[in-house]
C-alpha positions in Angstrom: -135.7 -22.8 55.4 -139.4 -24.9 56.0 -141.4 -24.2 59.0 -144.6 -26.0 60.7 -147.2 -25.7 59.2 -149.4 -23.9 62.4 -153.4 -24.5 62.8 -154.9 -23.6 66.0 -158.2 -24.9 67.5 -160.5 -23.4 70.2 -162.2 -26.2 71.6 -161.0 -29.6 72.8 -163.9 -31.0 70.1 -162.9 -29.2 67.3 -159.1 -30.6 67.8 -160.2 -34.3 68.1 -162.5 -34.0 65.3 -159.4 -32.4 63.0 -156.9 -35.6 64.5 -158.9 -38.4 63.9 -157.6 -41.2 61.8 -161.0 -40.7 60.0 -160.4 -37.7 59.0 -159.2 -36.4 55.5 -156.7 -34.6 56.6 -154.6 -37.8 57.4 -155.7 -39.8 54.0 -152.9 -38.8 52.3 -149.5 -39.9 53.8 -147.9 -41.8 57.1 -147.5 -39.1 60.2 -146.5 -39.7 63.5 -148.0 -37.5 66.4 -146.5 -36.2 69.8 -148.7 -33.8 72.5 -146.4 -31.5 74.3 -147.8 -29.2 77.6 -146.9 -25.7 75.9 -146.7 -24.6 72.3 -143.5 -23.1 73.3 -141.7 -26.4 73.7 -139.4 -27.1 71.0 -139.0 -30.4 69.8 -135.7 -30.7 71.7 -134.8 -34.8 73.4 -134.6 -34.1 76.9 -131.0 -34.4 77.6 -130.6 -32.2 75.3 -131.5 -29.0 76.7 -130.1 -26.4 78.9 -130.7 -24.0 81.1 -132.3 -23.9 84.9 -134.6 -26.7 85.3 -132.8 -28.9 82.7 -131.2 -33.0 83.9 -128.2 -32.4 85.6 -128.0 -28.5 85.5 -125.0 -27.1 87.6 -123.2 -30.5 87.4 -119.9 -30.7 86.6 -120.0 -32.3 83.9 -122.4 -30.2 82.1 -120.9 -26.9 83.8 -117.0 -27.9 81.9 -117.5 -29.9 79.0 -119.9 -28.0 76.5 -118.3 -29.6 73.9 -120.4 -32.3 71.5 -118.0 -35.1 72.6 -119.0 -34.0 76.1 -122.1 -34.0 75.7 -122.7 -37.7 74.3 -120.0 -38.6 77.0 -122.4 -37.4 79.4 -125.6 -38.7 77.5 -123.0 -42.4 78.2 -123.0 -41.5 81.7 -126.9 -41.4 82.3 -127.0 -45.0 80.3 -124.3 -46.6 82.3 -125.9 -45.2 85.7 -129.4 -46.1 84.0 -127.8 -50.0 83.8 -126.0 -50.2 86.2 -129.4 -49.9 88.5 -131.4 -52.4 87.0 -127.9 -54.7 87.3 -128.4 -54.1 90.4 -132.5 -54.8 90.9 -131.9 -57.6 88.7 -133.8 -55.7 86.0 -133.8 -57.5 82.6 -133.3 -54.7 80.2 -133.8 -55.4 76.1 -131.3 -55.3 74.0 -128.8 -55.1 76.9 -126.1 -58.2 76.3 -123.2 -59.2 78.0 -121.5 -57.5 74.9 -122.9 -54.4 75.3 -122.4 -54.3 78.9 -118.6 -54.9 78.3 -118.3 -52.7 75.5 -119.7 -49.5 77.7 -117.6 -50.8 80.9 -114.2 -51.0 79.0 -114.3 -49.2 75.8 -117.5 -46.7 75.9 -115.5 -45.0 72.9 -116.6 -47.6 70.2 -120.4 -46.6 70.6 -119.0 -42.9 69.5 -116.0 -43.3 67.0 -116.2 -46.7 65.5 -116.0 -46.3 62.1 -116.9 -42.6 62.3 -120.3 -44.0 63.2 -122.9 -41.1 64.4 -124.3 -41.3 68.0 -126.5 -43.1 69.5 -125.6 -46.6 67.1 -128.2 -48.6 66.4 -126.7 -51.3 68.8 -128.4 -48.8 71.7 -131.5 -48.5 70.3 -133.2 -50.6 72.6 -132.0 -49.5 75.8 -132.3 -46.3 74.9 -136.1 -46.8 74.6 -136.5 -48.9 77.3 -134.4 -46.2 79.6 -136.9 -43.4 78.1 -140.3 -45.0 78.5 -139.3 -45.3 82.3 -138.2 -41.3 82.7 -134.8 -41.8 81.8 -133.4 -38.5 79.7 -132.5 -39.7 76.6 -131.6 -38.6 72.9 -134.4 -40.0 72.0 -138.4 -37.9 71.0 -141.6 -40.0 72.0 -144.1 -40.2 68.7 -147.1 -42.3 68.0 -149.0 -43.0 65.6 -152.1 -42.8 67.3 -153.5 -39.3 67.1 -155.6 -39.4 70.4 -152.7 -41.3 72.4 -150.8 -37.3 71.8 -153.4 -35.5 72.4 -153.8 -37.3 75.7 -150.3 -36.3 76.9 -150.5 -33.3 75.7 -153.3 -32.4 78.3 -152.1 -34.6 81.3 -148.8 -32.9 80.9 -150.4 -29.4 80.8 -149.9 -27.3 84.1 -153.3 -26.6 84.8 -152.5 -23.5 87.2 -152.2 -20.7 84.5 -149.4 -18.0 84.5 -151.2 -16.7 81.5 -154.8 -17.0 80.1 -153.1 -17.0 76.6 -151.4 -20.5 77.7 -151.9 -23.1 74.9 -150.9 -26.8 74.3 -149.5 -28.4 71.3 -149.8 -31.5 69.3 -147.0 -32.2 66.4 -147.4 -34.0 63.4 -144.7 -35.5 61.5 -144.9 -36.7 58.1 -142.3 -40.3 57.4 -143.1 -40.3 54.1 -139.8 -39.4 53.2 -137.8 -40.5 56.2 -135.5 -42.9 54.9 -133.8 -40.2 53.1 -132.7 -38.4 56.3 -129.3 -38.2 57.7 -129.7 -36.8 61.0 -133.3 -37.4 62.0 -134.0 -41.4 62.4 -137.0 -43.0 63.0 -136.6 -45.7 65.5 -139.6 -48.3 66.1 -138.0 -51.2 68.6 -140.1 -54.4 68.9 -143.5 -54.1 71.5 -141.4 -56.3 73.9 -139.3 -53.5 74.5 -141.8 -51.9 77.3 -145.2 -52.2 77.5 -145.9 -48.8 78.3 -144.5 -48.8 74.2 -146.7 -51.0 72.9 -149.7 -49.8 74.8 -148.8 -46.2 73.0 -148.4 -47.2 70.1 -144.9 -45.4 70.6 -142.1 -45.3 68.5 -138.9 -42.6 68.4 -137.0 -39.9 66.5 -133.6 -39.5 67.2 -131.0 -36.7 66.1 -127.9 -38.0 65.4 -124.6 -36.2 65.8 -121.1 -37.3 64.4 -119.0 -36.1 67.5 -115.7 -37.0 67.0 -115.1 -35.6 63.9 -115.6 -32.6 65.1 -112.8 -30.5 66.8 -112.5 -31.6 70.4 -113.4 -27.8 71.7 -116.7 -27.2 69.5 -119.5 -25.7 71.0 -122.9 -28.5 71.0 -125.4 -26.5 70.0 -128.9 -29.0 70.1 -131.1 -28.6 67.3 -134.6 -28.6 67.7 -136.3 -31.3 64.9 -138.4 -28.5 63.8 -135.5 -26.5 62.6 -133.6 -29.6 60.6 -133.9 -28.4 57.1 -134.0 -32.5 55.7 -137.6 -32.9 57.3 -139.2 -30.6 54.6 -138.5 -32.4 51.6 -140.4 -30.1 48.7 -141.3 -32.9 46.9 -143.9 -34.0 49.1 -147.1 -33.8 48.4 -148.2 -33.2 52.2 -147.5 -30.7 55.2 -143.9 -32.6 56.4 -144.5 -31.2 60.3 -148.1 -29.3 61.4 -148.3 -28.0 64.6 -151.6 -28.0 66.3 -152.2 -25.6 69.4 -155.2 -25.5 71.7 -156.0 -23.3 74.5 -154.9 -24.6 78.2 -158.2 -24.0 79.4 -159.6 -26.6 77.0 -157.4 -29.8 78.8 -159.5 -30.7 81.3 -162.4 -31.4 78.4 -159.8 -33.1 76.2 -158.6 -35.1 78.7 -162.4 -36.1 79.1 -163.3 -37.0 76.1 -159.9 -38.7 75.2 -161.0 -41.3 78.1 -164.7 -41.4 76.6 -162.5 -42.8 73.3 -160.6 -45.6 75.5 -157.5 -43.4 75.8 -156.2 -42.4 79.2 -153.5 -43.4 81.9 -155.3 -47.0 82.6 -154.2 -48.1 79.1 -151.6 -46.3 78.0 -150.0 -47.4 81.1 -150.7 -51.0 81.9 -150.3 -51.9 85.8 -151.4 -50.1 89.2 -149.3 -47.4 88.2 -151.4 -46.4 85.3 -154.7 -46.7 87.0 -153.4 -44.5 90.0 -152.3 -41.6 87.4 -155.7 -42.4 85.6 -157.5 -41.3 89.3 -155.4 -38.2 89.2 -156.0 -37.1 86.1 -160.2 -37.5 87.0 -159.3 -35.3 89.9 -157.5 -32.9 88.0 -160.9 -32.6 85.5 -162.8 -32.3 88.2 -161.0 -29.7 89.8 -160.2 -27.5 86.4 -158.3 -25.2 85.6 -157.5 -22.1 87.7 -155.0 -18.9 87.4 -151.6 -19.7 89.5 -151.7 -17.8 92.9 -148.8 -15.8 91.6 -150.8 -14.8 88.3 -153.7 -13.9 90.3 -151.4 -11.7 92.7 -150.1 -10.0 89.9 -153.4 -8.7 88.5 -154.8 -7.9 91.7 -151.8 -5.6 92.6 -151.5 -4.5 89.1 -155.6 -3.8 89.3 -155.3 -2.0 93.0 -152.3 0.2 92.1 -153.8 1.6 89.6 -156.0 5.1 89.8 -154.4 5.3 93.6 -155.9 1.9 94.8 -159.1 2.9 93.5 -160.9 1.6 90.6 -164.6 2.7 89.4 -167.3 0.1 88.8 -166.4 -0.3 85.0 -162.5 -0.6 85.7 -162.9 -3.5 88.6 -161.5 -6.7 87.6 -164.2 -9.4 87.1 -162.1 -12.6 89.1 -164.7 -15.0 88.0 -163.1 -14.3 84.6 -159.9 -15.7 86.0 -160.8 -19.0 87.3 -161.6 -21.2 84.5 -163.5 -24.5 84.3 
């Protein structure tokens, strides 16, 4: 089975250097880059995961129907709800027609059976973007093809109140060179009209596709992360098909720095008053740093004072300026 290719850097310089579209490491082939807060994340489309903390958990829905026809009828639900809102706010959506609307009101089935089609159809493309670029869970994975726009997301989405000093960040990139041969994993680029957030990204999708009912009404879903679908690692490429790029935590603040020095931060990936307010926060949130959480810092200090009966000799006391970084 393929793997990521891992490469990790310790400085936010070192990392922008390696990702830009000047360098030689890109010259050969056509990836597609996403920046996720935590080198744990998998690359799992929101909606798709479980567990405390997860859309929806300890719903109904999601509590009695873990079956893969329950969970596109749910993923359904969240469109419908998502439409029905803007209906509602007069809220032009793309790609949303008076078809479509009566095809999810009175037979929601033919977007999941029709022809033994997979979910989502192509027909849904667009909403599904335009739903996803404004917070909406979806089954859909933000990419771009700008190097700098993931790294920029990678470190504005980073908690920057450590649990761990080990805490690192992670920026994927994904090879296309062979995507038209997949069957589970699309690539979906919708037109820049779709949202201008999109087009201001540079953003584009992946989607994993499921065939739910031809499956037995009663099967377990179990979501597959795209780094574990064995079709992305063609062997006849003749580049890495998926590198994963880590970067320590405490190294966001400078990235998030020198990604605005490069024209890339929330006033322009975000067009609107909404963008330059998150562009003010994240200048705050560079200016204040990065710090250990008050829990991590409780933690040592207890762990520090209980050992040795409470008392600790010159060489054993914990050095706390070591634990606020930045």
């Amino acid at each position: 089975m393929g793997s990521p290719i891992e490469k990790h850097f310790d400085t936010a310089r070192e990392l922008l250097d390696f990702v830009s579209p000047l360098s030689h490491a890109w010259s050969k082939g056509k990836y597609i880059f996403r920046g996720q807060a935590s080198d744990r994340y998998k690359l799992t489309p929101s909606i798709c995961r479980s567990g405390v903390g997860s859309f929806a958990y300890g719903s109904p829905h999601r509590m009695f129907s873990s079956s893969t026809r329950g969970q596109v009828s749910f993923e359904l639900d969240v469109l419908m709800k998502f439409l029905d809102g803007c209906d509602r706010s007069g809220l032009v959506v793309p790609g949303y027609s008076e078809q479509i609307k009566t095809r999810l009101l009175h037979e929601p089935e033919s977007f999941t059976n029709a022809f033994r089609q997979s979910w989502p159809q192509p027909a849904l493309y667009e909403i599904l973007a335009a739903a996803q670029h404004y917070g909406v869970p979806t089954r859909l994975l933000d990419w771009t093809e700008r190097s700098y726009v993931a790294c920029y997301f990678a470190a504005s989405s980073a908690n920057f109140e450590l649990d761990s000093v080990n805490a690192k960040l992670a920026i994927w990139a994904l090879s296309t060179e062979y995507s038209k041969c997949w069957k589970t994993v699309e690539i979906i680029r919708t037109p820049g009209g779709t949202s201008r957030n999109q087009a201001a990204q540079s953003g584009l999708f992946t989607t994993h596709k499921v065939d739910a009912f031809i499956l037995p009404a009663d099967d377990l879903y179990q979501p597959e992360a795209l780094e574990d679908v064995e079709e992305i690692y063609n062997t006849t490429q003749t580049v890495a098909p998926l590198i994963k790029l880590t970067l320590p935590v405490s190294e966001a603040p400078e990235l998030l720095n020198l990604c605005s020095k490069l024209g890339v931060d929330a006033s322009t990936l975000f067009p609107g008053y909404h963008g330059v307010a998150m562009m003010v926060r994240d200048w705050a949130s560079v200016a204040v740093g990065v710090r250990m959480s008050p829990s991590a810092l409780g933690k040592l200090r207890t762990s520090y004072s209980s050992s040795g009966n409470g008392r600790l000799g010159n060489a054993e006391k914990p050095d706390f300026q070591t634990l606020i970084i930045g």
